[in-house]
C-alpha positions in Angstrom: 6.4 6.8 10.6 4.6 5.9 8.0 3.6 8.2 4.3 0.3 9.7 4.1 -1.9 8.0 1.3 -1.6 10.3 -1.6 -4.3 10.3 -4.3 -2.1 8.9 -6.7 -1.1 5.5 -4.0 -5.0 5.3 -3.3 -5.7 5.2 -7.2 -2.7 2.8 -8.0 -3.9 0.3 -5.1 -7.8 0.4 -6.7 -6.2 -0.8 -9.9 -4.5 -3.6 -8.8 -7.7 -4.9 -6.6 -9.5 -4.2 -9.6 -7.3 -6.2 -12.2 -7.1 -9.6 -9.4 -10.9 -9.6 -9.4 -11.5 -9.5 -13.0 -8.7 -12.5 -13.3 -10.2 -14.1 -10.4 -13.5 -14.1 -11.5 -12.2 -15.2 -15.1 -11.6 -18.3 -12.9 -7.5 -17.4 -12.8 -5.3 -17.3 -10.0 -3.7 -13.5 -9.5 -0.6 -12.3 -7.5 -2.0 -9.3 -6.1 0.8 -7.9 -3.4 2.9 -10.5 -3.4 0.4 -13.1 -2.5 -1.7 -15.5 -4.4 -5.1 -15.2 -4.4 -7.8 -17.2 -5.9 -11.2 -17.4 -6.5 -12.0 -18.1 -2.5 -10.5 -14.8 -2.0 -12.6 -12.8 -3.9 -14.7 -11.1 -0.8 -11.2 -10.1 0.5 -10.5 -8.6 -2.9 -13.8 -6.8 -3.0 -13.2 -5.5 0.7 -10.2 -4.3 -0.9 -11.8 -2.5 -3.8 -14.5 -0.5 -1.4 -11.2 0.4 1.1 -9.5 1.8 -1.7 -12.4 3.4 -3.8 -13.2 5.5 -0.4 -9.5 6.4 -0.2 -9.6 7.3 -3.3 -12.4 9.5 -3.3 -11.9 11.3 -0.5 -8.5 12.1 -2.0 -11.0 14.0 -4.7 -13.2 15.8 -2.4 -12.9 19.3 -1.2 -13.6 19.7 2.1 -15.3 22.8 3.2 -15.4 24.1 6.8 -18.2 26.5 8.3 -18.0 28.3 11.5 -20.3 29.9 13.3 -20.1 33.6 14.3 -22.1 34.8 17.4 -22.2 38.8 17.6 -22.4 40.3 21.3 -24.0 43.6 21.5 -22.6 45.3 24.6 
């Protein structure tokens, strides 16, 4: 069974995508998980960012819940 993603794993995964796209777009290669990405994977790496960014705020969001009460009069 796998963890659930915390706030802090979401926030720690945006950085890295974040850090291989601006060294990919300085026209660098970047180890980004264990694998070497280039410049051709940049749309991966910017999949990446909007996957995590979502995690990430979702982690921040406080979810609310409404009900809805129906009163009989007998």
């Amino acid at each position: 069974m796998t963890s659930p993603i915390t706030r802090e794993i979401a926030k720690e995964k945006l950085e890295k995508y974040l850090a291989a796209e601006e060294k990919v777009l300085a026209a660098q290669e970047y180890t980004l998980e264990g694998r070497r990405v280039t410049r051709a994977d940049l749309p991966e790496i910017r999949k990446g960012i909007e996957f995590w960014e979502k995690k990430y705020e979702g982690k921040n969001k406080t979810r609310i819940k409404s009900y809805r009460v129906q009163i009989k009069n007998d």
